[in-house]
TITORTI-792974 format. One record per residue (C-alpha): residue in three letters; residue number from 0; y, z, x. Coordinates in pm, whole numbers, padded with zeros to 5 digits, always signed. Layout:
BEGIN
PT  code  pos      c2      c3      c1
PT   ALA  NUM       Y       Z       X
...
END
This chain:
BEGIN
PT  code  pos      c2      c3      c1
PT   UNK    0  +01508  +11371  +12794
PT   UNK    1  +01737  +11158  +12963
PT   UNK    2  +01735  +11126  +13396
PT   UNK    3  +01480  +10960  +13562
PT   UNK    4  +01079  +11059  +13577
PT   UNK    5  +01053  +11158  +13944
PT   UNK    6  +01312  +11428  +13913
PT   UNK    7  +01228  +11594  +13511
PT   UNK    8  +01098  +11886  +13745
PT   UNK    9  +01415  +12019  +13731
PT   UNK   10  +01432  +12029  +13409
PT   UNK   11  +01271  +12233  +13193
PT   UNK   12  +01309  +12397  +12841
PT   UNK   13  +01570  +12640  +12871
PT   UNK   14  +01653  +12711  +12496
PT   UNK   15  +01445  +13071  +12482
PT   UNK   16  +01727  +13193  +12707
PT   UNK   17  +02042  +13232  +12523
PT   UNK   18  +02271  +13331  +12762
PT   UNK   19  +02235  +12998  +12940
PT   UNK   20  +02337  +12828  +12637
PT   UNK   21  +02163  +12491  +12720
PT   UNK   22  +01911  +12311  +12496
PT   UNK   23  +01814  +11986  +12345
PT   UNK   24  +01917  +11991  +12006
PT   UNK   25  +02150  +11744  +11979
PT   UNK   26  +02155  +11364  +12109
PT   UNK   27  +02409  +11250  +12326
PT   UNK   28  +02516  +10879  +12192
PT   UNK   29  +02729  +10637  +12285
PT   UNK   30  +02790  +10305  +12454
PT   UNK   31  +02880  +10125  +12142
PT   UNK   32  +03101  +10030  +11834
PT   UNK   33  +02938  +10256  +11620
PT   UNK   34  +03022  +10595  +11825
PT   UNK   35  +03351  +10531  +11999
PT   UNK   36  +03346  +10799  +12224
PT   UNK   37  +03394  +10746  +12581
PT   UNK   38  +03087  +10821  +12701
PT   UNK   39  +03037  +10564  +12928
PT   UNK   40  +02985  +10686  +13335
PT   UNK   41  +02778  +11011  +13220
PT   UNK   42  +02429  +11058  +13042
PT   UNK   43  +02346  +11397  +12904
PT   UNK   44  +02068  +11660  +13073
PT   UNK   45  +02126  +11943  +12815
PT   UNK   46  +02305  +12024  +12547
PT   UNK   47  +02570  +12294  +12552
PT   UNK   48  +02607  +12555  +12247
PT   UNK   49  +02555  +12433  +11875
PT   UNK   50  +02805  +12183  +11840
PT   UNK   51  +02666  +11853  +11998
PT   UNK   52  +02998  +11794  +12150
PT   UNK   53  +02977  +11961  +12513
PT   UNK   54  +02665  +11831  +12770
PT   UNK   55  +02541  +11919  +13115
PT   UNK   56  +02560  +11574  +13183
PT   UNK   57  +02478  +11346  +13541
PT   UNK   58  +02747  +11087  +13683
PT   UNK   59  +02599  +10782  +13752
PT   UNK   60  +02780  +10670  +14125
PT   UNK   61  +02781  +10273  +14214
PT   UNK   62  +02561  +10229  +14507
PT   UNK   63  +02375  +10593  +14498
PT   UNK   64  +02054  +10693  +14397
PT   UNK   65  +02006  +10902  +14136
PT   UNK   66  +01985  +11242  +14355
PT   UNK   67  +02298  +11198  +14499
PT   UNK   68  +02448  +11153  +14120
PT   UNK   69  +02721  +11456  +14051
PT   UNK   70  +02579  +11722  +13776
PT   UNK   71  +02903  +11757  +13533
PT   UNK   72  +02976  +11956  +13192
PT   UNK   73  +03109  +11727  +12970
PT   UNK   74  +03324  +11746  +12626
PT   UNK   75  +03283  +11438  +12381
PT   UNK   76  +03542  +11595  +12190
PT   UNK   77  +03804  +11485  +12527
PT   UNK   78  +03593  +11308  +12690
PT   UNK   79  +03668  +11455  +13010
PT   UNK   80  +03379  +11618  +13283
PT   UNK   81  +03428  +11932  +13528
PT   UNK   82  +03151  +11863  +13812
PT   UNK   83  +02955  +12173  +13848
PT   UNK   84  +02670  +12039  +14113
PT   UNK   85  +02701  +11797  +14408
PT   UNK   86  +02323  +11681  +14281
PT   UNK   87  +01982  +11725  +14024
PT   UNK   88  +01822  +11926  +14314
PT   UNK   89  +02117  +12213  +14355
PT   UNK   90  +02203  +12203  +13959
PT   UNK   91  +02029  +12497  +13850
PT   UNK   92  +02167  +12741  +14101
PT   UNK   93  +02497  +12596  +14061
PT   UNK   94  +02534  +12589  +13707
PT   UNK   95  +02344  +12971  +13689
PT   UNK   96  +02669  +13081  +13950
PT   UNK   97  +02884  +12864  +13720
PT   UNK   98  +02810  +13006  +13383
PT   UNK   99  +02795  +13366  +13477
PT   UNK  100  +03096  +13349  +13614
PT   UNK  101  +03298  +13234  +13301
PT   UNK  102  +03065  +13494  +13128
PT   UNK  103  +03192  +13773  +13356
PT   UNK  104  +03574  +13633  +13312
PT   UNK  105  +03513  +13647  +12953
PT   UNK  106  +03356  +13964  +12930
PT   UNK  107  +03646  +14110  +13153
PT   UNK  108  +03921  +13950  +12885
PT   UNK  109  +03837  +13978  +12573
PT   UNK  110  +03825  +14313  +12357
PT   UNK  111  +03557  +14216  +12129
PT   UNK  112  +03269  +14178  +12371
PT   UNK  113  +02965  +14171  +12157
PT   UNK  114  +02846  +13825  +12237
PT   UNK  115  +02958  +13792  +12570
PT   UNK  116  +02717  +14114  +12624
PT   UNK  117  +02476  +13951  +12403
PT   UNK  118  +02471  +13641  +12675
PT   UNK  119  +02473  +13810  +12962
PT   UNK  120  +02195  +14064  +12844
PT   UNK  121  +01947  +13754  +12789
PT   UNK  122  +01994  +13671  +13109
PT   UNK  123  +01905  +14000  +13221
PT   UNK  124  +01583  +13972  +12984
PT   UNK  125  +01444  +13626  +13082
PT   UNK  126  +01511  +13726  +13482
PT   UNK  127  +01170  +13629  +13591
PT   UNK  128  +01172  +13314  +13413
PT   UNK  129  +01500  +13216  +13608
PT   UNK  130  +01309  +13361  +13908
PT   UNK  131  +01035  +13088  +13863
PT   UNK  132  +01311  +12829  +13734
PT   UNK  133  +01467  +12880  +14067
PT   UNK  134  +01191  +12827  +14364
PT   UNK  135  +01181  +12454  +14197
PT   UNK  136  +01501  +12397  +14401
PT   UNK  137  +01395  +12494  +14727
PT   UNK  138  +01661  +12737  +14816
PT   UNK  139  +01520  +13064  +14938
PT   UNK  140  +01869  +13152  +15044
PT   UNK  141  +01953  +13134  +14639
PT   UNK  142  +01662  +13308  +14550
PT   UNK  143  +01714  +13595  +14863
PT   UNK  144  +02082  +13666  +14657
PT   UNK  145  +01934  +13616  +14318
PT   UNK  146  +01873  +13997  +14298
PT   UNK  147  +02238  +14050  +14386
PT   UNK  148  +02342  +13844  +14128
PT   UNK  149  +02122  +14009  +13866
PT   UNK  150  +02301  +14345  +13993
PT   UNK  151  +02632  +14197  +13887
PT   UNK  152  +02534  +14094  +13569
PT   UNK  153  +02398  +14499  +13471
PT   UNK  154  +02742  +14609  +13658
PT   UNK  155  +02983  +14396  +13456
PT   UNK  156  +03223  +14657  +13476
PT   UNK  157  +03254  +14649  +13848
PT   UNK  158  +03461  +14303  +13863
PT   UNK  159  +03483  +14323  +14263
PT   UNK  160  +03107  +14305  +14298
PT   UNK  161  +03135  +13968  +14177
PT   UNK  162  +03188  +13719  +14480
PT   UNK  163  +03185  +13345  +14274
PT   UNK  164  +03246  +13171  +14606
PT   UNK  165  +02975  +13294  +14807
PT   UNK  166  +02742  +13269  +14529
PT   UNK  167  +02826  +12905  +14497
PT   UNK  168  +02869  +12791  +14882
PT   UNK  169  +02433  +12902  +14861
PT   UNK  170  +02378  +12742  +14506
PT   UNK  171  +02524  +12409  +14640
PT   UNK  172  +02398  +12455  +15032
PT   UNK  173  +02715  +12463  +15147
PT   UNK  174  +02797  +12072  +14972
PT   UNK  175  +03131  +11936  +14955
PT   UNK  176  +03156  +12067  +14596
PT   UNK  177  +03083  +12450  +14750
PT   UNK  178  +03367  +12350  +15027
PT   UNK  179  +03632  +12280  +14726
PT   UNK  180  +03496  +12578  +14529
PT   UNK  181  +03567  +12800  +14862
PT   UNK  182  +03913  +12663  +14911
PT   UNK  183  +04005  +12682  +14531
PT   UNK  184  +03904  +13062  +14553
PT   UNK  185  +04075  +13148  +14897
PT   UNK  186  +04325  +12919  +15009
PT   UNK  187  +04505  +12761  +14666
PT   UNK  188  +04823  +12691  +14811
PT   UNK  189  +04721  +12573  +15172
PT   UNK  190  +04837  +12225  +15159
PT   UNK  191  +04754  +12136  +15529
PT   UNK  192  +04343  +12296  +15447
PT   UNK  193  +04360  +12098  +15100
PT   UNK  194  +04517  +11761  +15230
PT   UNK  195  +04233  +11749  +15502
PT   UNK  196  +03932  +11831  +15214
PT   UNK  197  +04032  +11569  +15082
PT   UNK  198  +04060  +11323  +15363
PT   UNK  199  +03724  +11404  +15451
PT   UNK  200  +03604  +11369  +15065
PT   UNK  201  +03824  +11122  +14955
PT   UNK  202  +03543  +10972  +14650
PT   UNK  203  +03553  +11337  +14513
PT   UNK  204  +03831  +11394  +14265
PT   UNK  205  +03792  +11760  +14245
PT   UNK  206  +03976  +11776  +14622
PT   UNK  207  +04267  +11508  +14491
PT   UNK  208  +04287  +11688  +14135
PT   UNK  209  +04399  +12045  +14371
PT   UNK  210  +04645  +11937  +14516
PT   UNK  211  +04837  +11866  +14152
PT   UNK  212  +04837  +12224  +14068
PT   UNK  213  +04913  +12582  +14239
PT   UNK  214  +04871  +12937  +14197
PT   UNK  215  +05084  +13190  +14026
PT   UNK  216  +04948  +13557  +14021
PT   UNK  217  +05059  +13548  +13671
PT   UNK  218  +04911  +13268  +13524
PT   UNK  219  +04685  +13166  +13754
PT   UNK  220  +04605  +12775  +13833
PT   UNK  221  +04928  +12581  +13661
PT   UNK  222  +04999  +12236  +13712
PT   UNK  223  +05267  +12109  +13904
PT   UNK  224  +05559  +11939  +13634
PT   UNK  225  +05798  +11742  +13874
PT   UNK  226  +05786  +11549  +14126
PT   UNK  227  +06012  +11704  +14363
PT   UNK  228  +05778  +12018  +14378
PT   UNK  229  +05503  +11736  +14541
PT   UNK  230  +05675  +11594  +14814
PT   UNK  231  +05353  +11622  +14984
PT   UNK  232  +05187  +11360  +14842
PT   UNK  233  +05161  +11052  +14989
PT   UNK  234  +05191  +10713  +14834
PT   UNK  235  +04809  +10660  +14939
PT   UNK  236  +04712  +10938  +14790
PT   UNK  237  +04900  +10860  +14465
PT   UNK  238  +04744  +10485  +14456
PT   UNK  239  +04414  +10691  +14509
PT   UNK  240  +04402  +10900  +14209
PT   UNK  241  +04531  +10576  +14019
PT   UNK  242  +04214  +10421  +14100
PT   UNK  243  +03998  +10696  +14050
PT   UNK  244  +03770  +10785  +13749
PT   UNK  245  +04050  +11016  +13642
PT   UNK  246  +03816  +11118  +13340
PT   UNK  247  +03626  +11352  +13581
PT   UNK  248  +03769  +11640  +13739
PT   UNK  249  +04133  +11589  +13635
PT   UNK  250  +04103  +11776  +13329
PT   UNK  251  +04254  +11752  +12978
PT   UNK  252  +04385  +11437  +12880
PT   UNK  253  +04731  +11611  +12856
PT   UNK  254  +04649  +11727  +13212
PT   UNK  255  +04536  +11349  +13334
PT   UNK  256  +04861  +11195  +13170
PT   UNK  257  +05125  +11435  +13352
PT   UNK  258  +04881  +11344  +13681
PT   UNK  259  +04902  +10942  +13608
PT   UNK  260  +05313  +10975  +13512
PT   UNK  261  +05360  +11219  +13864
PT   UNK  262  +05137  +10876  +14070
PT   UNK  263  +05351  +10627  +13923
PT   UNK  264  +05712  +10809  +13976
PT   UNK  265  +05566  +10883  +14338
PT   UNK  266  +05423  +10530  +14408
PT   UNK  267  +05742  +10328  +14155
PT   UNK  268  +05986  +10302  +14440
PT   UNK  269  +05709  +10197  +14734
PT   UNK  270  +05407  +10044  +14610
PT   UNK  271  +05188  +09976  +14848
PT   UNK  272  +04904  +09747  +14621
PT   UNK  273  +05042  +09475  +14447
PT   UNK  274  +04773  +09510  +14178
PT   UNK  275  +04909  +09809  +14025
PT   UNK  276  +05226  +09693  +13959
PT   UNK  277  +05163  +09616  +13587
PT   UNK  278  +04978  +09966  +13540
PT   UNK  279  +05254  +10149  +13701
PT   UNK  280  +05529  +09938  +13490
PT   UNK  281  +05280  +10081  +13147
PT   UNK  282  +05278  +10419  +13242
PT   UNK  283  +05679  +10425  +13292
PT   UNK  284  +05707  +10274  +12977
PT   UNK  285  +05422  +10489  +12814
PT   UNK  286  +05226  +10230  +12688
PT   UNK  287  +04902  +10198  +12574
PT   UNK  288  +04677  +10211  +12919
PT   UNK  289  +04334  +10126  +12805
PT   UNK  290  +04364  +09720  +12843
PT   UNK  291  +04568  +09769  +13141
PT   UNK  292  +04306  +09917  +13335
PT   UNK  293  +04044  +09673  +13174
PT   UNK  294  +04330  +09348  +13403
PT   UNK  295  +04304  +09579  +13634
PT   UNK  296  +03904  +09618  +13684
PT   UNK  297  +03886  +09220  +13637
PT   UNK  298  +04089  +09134  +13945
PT   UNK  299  +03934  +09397  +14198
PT   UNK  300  +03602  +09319  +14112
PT   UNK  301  +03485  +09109  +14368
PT   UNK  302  +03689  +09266  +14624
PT   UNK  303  +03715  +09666  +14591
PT   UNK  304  +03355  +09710  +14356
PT   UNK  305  +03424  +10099  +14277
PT   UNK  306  +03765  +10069  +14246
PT   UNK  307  +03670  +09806  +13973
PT   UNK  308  +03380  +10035  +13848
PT   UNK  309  +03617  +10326  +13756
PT   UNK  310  +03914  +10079  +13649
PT   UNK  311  +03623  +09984  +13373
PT   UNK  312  +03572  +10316  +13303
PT   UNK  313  +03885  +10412  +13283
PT   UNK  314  +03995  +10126  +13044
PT   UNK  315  +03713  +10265  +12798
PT   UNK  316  +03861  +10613  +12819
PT   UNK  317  +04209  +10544  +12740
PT   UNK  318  +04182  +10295  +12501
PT   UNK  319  +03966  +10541  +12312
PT   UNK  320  +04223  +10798  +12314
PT   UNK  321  +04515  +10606  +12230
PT   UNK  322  +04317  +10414  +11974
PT   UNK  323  +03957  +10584  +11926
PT   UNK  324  +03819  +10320  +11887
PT   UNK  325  +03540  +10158  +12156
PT   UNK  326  +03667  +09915  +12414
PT   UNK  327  +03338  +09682  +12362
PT   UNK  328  +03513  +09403  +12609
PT   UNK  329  +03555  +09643  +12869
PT   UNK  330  +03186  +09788  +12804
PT   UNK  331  +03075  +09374  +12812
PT   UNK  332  +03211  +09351  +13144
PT   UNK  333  +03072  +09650  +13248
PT   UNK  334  +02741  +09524  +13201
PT   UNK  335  +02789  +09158  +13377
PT   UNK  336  +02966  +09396  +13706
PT   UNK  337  +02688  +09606  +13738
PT   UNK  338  +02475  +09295  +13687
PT   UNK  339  +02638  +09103  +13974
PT   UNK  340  +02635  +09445  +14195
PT   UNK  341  +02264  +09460  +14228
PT   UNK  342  +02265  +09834  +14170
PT   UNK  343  +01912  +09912  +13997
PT   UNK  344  +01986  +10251  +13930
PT   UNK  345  +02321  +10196  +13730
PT   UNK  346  +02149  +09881  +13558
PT   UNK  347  +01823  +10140  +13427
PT   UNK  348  +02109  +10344  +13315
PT   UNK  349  +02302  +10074  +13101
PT   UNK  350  +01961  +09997  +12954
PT   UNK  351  +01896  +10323  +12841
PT   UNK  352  +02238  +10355  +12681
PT   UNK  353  +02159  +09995  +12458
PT   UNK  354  +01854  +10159  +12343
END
């Protein structure tokens, strides 16, 4: 079981209940020549489904301890996360409002709905154990609506009972992640509620990844394609998603590369940092990205340290797709940075990835 001793109370073996879908059959690997995938930044909780490829994984964060680390689900297969939980002490709730949710979607969907029924009867069945599961997180406003939630679940036909966003603003305790879930939900195409989110959570890239798409009633949440329909970004903001870790919360990597292209046409004309130039010139020219970022980490490392740390990361995720093969150099470096930072947290999770 992966996380770190003080905290493996909130986690327990979940693989009776089916409808949660989480269990500990497969390992999560990585971190070396021998298993390119880029799973470097995120160490698996659970496993998701049968496959071994998708994890309810934690995000390690440069200078945090371990309970402030983002709860994420994960897919090896693109090597991209969606952050479900602001923290190990709100992920069950979160995840529990999560899940049913795409459940409920599912259910409403698709016309064969055997095993969507299947899923959300078991979590009917093993209610009391998610009762018990629950008080672990100290949330009696969670557990107070836990009955309501239950009474969705038996009324899946009733779609308005549902009410994801208040469900999730008590899962979280009102966190920055509920905050993003609530304006996702309610206010999509506010720009003026979005732009100050994410001014006030500028180190979460769920807040920068909304204001790249919009809502249509017919297709719901679509990304924006030029850059004339984003006149409201802002050259900072642009350099910002540049140097985030644009492998969480941005999406698909086709999603990520139309983000990156729509940064570099916004930022070509004015850059503001010097050091991007050469990254902005490869992404005009669609080049390969992944040592790019790796220059790129090496010269803001002693002066912008998570900036650096996602440059690193970053650099490992692209060279993997455009080459899928592990960036070991990049990984190297890694190591020596976090060495350098002093971060014991990050450095026990390195060591447990060369195990």
């Amino acid at each position: 079981m992966a996380f770190y001793p003080e905290f493996e109370k909130y986690l327990i073996n979940l693989d009776a209940i089916r409808g949660l879908d989480l269990n500990w059959y497969h390992s999560f690997e990585g971190c070396n020549p021998d298993y390119p995938f880029p799973n470097v930044g995120v160490d698996s909780l659970y496993s998701i489904g049968g496959t071994g490829h998708d994890h309810l994984v934690y995000i390690p964060m440069l200078h945090q301890s371990p309970e402030s680390y983002p709860i994420a689900v994960f897919s090896e297969e693109e090597g991209n996360a969606t952050t479900i939980a602001s923290s190990i002490k709100t992920w069950f709730p979160s995840f529990l409002v999560y899940h049913v949710n795409s459940l409920l979607k599912s259910y409403q969907r698709l016309k064969n709905k055997t095993y969507t029924n299947q899923d959300l009867d078991s979590i009917l069945a093993h209610r009391n154990t998610i009762e018990e599961f629950v008080k672990v997180f100290d949330n009696p406003d969670f557990e107070a609506i836990l009955p309501e939630i239950f009474n969705c679940i038996e009324k899946r036909d009733e779609p308005d009972n549902w009410d994801y966003a208040k469900f999730y603003h008590i899962a979280e305790k009102d966190s920055y992640l509920s905050q993003c879930i609530h304006l996702e939900m309610h206010f999509p195409d506010d720009l003026e509620k979005q732009m100050a989110y994410h001014q006030k959570y500028p180190f979460f890239n769920k807040g920068l990844r909304n204001l790249f798409v919009h809502l249509r009633l017919e297709d719901g949440y679509v990304p924006f394609k030029k850059i004339e329909e984003l006149e409201y970004i802002t050259p900072e903001i642009a350099e910002r998603v540049l140097l985030s870790n644009i492998k969480v919360d941005f999406g698909s990597s086709g999603s990520i590369t139309r983000i990156l292209r729509l940064c570099a046409n916004i930022l070509k004309p004015k850059v503001h940092n010097p050091e991007l130039d050469t990254l902005l010139d490869a992404i005009e020219e669609d080049s390969l990205l992944g040592d790019i970022y790796f220059e790129l980490a090496q010269r803001l490392a002693e002066t912008q340290p998570l900036e650096a740390l996602n440059a690193i990361q970053n650099a490992i995720y692209m060279h993997n797709l455009d080459t899928e093969e592990f960036h070991e150099p990049a990984f190297e470096f890694l190591k020596d940075f976090i060495e350098i930072q002093n971060d014991a947290f990050y450095e026990k999770y390195l060591e447990s990835k060369a195990e």
